[in-house]
C-alpha positions in Angstrom: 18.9 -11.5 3.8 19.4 -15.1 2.1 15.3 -15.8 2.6 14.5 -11.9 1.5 17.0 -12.7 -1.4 15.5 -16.1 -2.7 11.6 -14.9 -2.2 12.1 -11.8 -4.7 14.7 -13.6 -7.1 13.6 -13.6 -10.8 13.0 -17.4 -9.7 9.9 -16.6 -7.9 8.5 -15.0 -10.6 7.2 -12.2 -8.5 5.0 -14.7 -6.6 1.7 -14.0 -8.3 -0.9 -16.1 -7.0 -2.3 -19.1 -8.9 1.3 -18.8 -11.0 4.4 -20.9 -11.1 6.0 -18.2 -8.8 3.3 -19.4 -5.8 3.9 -22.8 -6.0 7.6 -21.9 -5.5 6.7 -19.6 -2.8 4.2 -21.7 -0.6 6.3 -24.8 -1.0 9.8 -22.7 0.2 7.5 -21.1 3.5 5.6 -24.7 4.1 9.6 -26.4 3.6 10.6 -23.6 6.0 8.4 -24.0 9.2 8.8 -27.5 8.5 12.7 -27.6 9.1 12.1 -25.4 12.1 9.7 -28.0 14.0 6.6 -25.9 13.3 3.5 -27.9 13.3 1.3 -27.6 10.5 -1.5 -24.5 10.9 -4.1 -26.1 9.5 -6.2 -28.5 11.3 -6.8 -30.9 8.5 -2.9 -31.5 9.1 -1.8 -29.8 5.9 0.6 -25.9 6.3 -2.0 -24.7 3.4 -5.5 -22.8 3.7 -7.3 -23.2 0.3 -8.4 -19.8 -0.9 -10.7 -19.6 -3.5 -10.7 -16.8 -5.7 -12.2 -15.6 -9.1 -9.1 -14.3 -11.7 -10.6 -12.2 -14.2 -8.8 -10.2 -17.0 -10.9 -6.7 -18.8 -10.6 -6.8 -22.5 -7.8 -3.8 -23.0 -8.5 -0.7 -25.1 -11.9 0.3 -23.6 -12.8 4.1 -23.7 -14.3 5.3 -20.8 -16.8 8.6 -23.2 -17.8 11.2 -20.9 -21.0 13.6 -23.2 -22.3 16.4 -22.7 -23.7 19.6 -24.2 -22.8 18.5 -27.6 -19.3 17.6 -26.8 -17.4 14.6 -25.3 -14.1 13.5 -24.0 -12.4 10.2 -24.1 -10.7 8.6 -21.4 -7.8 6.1 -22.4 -7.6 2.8 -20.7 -4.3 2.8 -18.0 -3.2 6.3 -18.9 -6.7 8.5 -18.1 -8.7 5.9 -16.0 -8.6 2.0 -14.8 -12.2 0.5 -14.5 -12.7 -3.2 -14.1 -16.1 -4.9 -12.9 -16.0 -7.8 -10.2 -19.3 -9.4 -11.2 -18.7 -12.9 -12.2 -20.2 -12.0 -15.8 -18.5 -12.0 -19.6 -19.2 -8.4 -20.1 -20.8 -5.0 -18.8 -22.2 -1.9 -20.3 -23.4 1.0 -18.9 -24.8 4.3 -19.9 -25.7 6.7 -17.5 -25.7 10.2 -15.8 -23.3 11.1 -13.6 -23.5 12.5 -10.0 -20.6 14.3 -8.0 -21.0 13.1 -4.5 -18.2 14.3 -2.6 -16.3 11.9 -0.3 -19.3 9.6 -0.7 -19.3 9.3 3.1 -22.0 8.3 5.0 -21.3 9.1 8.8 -23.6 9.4 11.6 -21.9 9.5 14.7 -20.3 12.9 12.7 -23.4 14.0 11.4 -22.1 13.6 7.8 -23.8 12.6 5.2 -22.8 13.4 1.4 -25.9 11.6 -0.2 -28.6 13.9 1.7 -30.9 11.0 0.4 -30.4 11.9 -3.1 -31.4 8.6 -5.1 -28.2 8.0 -7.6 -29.5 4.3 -8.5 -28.1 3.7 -12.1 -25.8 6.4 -12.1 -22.1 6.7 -12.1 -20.9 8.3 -8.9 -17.8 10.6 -9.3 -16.0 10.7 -5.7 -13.1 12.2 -4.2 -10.3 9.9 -2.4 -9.7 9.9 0.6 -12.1 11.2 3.5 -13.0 14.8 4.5 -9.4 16.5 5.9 -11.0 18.6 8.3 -8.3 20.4 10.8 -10.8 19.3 13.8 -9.5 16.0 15.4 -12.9 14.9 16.2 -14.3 14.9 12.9 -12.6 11.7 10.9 -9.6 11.7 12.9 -8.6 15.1 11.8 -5.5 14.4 9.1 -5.5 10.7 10.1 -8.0 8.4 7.5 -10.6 6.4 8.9 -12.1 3.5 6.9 -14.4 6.1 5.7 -11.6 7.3 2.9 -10.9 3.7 2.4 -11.7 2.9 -2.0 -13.1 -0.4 -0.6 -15.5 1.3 1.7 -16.1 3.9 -1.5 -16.9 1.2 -3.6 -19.5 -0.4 -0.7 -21.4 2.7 -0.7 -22.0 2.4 -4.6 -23.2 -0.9 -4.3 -25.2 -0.3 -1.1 -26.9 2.7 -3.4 -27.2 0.7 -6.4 -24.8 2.8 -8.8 -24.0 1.7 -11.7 -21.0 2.8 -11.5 -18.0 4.3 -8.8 -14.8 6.6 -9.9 -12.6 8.1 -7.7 -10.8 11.0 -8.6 -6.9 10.2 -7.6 -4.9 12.5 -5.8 -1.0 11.4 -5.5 -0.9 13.3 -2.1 -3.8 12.0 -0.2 -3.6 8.8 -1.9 0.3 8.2 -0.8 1.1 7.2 -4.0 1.5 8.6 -7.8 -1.1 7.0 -11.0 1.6 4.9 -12.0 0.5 2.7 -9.0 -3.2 2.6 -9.9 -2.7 1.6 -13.0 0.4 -0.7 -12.4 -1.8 -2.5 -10.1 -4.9 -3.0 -12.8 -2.7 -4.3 -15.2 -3.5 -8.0 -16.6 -5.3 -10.5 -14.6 -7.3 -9.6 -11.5 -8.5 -11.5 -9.0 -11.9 -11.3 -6.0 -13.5 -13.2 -4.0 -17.0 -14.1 -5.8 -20.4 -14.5 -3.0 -23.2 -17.3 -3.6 -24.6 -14.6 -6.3 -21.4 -13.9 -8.4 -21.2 -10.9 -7.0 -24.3 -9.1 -8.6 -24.7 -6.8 -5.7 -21.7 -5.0 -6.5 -21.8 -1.8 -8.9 -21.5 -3.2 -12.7 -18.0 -0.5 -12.9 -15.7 0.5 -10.3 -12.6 2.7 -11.3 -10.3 5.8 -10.9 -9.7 8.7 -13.3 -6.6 10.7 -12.8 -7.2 14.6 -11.2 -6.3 15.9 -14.1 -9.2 14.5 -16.9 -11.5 14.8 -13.4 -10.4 18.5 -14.4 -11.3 18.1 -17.9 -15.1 16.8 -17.0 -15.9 18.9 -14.4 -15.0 21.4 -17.0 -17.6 20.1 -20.0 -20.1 20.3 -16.9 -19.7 24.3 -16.4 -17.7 23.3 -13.4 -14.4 23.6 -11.2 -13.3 20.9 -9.6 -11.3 22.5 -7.0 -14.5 24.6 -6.3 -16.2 21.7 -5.7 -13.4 20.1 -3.3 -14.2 22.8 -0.9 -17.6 22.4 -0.9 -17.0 18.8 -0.5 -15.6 19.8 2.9 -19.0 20.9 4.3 -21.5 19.0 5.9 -24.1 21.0 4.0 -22.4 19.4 0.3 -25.3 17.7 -1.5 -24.8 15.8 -4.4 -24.2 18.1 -7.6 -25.7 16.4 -11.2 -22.6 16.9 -13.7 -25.3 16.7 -16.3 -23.1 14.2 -18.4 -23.2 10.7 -19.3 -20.5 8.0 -18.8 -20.6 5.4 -21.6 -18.5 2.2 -21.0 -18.2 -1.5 -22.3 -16.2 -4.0 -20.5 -15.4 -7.6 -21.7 -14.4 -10.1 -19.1 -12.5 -13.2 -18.8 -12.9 -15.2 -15.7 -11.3 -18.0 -14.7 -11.9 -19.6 -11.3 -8.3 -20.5 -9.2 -7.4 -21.5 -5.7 -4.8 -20.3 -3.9 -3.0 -20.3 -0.9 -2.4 -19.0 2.6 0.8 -20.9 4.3 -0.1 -21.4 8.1 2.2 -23.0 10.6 1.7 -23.2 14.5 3.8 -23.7 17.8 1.5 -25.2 20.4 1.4 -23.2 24.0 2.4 -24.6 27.3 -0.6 -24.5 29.4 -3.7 -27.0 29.0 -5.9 -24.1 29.0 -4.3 -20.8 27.2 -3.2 -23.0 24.4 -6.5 -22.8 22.9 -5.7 -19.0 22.4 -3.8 -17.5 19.5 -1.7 -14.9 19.0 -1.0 -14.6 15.3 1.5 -12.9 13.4 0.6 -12.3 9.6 2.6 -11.4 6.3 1.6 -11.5 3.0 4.0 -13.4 0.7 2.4 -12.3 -3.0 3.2 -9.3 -5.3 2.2 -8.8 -8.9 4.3 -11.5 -10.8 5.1 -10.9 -14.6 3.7 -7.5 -16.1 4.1 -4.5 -17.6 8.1 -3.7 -18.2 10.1 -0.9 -16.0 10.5 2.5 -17.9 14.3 2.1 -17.6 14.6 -1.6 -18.3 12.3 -2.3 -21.3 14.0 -6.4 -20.5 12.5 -6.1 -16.8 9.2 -7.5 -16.5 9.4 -9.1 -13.2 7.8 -7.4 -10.1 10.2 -8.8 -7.4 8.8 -7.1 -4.5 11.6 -6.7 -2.4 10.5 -4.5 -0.1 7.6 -5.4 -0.1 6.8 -8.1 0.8 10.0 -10.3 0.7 10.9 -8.3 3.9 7.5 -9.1 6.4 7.9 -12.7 4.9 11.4 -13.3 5.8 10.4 -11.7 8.9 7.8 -14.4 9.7 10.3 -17.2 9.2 12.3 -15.5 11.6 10.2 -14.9 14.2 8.8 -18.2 13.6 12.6 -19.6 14.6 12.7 -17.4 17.3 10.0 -18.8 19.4 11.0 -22.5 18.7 12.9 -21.4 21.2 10.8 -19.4 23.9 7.9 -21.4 25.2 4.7 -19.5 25.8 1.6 -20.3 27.5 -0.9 -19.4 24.7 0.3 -20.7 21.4 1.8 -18.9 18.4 0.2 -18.6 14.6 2.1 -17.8 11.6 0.5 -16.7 8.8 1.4 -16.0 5.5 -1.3 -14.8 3.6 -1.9 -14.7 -0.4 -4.0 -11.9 -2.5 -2.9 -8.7 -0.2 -1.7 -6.8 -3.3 -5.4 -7.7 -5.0 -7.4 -6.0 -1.8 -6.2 -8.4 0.9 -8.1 -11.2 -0.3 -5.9 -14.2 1.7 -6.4 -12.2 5.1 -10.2 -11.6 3.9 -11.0 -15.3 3.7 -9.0 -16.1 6.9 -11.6 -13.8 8.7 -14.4 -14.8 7.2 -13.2 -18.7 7.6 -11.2 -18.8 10.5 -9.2 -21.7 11.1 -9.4 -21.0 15.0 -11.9 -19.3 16.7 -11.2 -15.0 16.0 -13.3 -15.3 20.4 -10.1 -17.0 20.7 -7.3 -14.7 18.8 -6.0 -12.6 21.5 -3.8 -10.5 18.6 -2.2 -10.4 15.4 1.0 -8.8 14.8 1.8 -7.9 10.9 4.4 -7.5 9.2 4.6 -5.6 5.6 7.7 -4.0 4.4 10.5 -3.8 6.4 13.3 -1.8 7.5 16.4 -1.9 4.8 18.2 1.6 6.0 19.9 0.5 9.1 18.8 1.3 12.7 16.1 4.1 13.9 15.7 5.5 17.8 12.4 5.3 16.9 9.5 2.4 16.0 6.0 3.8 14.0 3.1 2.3 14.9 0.0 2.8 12.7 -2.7 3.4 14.7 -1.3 4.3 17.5 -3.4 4.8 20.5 -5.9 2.2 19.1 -5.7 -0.8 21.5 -3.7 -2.0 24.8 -1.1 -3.4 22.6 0.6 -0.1 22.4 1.7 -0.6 26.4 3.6 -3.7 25.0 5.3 -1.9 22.2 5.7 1.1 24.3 7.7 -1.7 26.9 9.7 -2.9 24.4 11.2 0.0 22.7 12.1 1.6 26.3 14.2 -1.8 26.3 15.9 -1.1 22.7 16.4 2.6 24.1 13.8 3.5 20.8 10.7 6.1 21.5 7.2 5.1 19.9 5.6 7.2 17.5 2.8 7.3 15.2 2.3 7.1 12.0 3.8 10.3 10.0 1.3 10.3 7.1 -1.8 9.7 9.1 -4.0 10.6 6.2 -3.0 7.9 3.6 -4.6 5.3 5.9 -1.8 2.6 5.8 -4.2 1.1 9.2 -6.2 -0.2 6.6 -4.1 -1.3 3.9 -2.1 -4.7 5.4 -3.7 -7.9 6.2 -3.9 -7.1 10.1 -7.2 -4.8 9.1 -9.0 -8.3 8.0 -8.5 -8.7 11.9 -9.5 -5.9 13.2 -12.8 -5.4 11.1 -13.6 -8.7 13.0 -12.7 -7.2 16.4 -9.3 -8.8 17.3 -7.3 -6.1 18.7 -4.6 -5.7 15.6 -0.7 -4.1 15.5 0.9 -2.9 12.5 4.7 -1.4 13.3 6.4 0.7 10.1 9.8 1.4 10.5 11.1 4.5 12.4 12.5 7.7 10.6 15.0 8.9 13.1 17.5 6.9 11.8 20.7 6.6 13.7 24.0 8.9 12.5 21.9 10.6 9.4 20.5 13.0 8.6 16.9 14.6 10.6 15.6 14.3 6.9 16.4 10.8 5.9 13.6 8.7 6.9 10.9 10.9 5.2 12.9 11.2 1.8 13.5 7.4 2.4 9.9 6.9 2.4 9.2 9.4 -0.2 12.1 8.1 -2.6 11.0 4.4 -2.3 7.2 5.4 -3.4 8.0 7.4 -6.1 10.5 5.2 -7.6 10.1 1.5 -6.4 6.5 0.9 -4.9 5.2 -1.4 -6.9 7.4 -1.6 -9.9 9.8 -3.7 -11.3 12.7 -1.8 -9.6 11.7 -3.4 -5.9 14.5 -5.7 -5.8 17.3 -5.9 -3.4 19.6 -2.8 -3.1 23.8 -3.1 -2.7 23.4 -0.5 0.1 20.5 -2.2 1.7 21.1 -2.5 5.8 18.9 -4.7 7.6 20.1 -4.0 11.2 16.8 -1.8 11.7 14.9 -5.2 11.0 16.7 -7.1 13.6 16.0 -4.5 16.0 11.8 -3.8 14.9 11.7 -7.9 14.5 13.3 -8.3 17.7 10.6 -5.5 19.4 7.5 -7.7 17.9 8.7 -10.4 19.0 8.5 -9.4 22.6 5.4 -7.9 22.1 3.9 -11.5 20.8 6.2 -13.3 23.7 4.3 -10.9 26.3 0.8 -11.4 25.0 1.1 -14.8 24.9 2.2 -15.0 28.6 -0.3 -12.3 30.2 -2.7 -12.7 32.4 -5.2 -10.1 30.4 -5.7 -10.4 26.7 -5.1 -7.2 24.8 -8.4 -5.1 24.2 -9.3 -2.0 22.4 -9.5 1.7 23.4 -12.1 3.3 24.5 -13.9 5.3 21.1 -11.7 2.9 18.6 -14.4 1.6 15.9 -13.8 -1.9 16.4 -14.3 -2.2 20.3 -18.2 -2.7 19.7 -17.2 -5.8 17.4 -15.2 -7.1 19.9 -17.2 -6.7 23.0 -20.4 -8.3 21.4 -18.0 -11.3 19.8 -16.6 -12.1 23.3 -20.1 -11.5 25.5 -21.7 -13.8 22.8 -19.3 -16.5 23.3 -19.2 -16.2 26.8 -23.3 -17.0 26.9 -22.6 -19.9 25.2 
């Protein structure tokens, strides 16, 4: 509680990154592991990996105009849509007709394709979130999201088509979370990583318009857009001309920053398994200073409480634990920066690793914690994905607890924390939740837990530590993933993945190529 407490204090400033509030941060986690007897991660000697990013800030008050048949409709910045471009450029413009192309979702092992070769080069593609919710398991997981509903892989297929633009209709349901959060999250200064070419491969505009003006414009175009949802659910859907043009002009600001991941290390005890890694990740930013709460016009500061203060607190823990439990491979911690901007810290650890990812047996993450006391239960998100379920399956029977997946397997949480900048890569990747059968209340009280901390804390202002807050269920979960790290560190075999999981191929080529070498 005293590290959770001084991480989302007003003092931290909501530990933005390339703010006052990171240097704070960075400096308390590096001080930390220090005082534990943690080595420094990095190999260059230093508990910092540089992470270069490009901060860039949209001019506000653009309209997004929608015309057609002599009429038009006008879509107010932050309360209609959000739309931002990543290309490292001082402004954007575009003008063009727009396509409706269901889920966007190109799929062949499911024989799905919403583009049916349609050519929608220079043209703003309206897709639903999400990914088809089809009640057969075999088809996208059935309820569960794959990365196929994912708005970064939505925002891949416009660039890989050459759109000039991508909007996604929201959905609070299927998203898991209401507009507030969309737009809460595109407020002020943004950030990306920018390529060798400033990103000019992505689509000039990338955005989302609430359901409701989606309504509006389907409307102007003679349609209905609920008619069109359930035509979306066919693998016959082909991509529908709305007849209408999207006008938009974006001004830019871009400043280029560095920030920071926080990396520490405790060195395993045998000459050859201390070359492998098991890592375990949390991601110590939030949103800083922005827009004020609702209810506190004098609250500006996005503490993050919850989220992340919890996982991050969590690391240090865990990272004190094992100063005291030798293990044969040796132990990673990682904090990462940028998760809240589209897990940009984790992103450029993958892409950069400072150990080989042929060598990273695991990571374990950590995001958002348990603060309503104890569960006979421990979530894991994606379960069934890898081996490393038989070590959390171990664990729990230990704690008594029973392992279940993820209740809302359609919002796709597997690929919203840093441990999915893992897996893409092919290390085999665990991401515990908290249980919801929590002990002496009522059957009820974990879901409206969950429900009541989207709706009214998620990424606002009012994610700050609670009087009634009990972190006994945090001991217990830290406690399980910290067996489940202690385990895999000692094992004989290194954890693999499943048998049909989508990041087995990745993994089997990555560890036959460095065995030919």
């Amino acid at each position: 509680m005293e590290e959770i407490k001084k991480l989302a204090s007003d003092e931290f400033e909501g530990r933005a990154p390339a703010s006052k509030g990171e240097e704070l941060t960075i400096n308390y986690l590096a001080d930390s592991f220090k005082k534990l007897g943690l080595k420094p991660g990095n190999p260059d000697g230093t508990y910092f990996q540089k992470v270069p990013l490009v901060a860039y800030t949209i001019e506000k008050g653009a309209e997004l105009t929608v015309s057609g048949a002599g009429k038009s409709i006008k879509l107010k910045p932050g309360d209609d849509y959000v739309g931002w471009t990543r290309r490292v450029v001082d402004k954007v413009y575009i003008d063009a007709d727009m396509v409706f192309v269901g889920y966007g979702v190109t799929a062949p092992e499911y024989g799905w394709d919403d583009f049916k070769e349609e050519d929608v080069k220079d043209k703003v593609i309206v897709m639903l979130i999400n990914d088809p919710q089809l009640p057969d398991e075999k088809m996208f997981g059935g309820r569960a999201m794959t990365y196929y509903g994912r708005w970064t892989y939505k925002y891949e297929q416009a660039a890989a088509k050459g759109a000039a633009g991508c909007i996604i209709i929201h959905e609070t349901e299927t998203a898991g979370y209401p507009w507030e959060v969309v737009r809460n999250g595109r407020e002020g200064e943004q950030f990306t990583i920018a390529d060798a070419n400033n990103n000019a491969s992505l689509a000039p505009v990338e955005g989302w318009m609430t359901f409701e003006k989606a309504q509006e414009i389907f409307k102007l175009a003679g349609l209905d857009l609920m008619d069109a949802k359930k035509v979306a659910l066919t693998k016959e859907f082909k991509p529908i001309a709305l007849n209408l043009k999207a006008s938009l002009s974006l001004k830019n600001s871009i400043r280029r920053i560095e920030s920071n991941n926080v990396v520490a290390k405790i060195e395993g005890s045998d000459p050859k398994l201390k070359d492998e890694y098991v890592i375990y990740t949390a991601h110590w930013d939030h949103f800083g200073v922005g827009k004020p709460a609702k209810d506190k016009p004098e609250d500006k500061i996005y503490n993050g409480a919850v989220d992340n203060a919890t996982g991050t607190a969590g690391l240090i823990e865990l990272a004190r634990a094992f100063t005291k439990l030798p293990t044969k491979r040796s132990i990673l911690f990682l904090a990462v920066t940028a998760e809240e901007r589209g897990l940009l810290g984790s992103a450029h650890y993958g892409a950069n690793p400072l150990y080989p990812l042929t060598k990273t047996v695991a990571c374990i993450n950590t995001d958002s914690m348990n603060v309503n006391g104890k569960t006979k239960d421990i979530t894991v998100v994606g379960l069934g994905n890898s081996t490393l379920d038989d070590y959390v399956k171990a664990a729990a029977t230990k704690q008594g607890r029973s392992v279940k997946p993820d209740p809302e397997p359609e919002k796709g949480y597997f690929y919203r924390s840093d441990h999915f900048n893992f897996a893409k890569y092919g290390v085999p990747a665990l991401y515990t939740d908290p249980g919801i059968d929590y002990i002496g209340k009522p059957a009820s009280f974990g879901e409206e837990a969950r429900k009541k901390y989207t709706a009214e804390d998620y990424h606002k202002p009012s994610d700050e530590v609670k009087p009634d807050w009990d972190l006994s269920g945090s001991v217990e979960d830290l406690k399980l993933i910290l067996e489940v790290g202690y385990e895999v560190a000692n094992a004989d075999e290194i954890p693999k993945w499943r048998d049909g999981n989508e990041f087995k191929a990745r993994r089997d080529k990555m560890l036959a190529e460095a065995g030919n070498k």
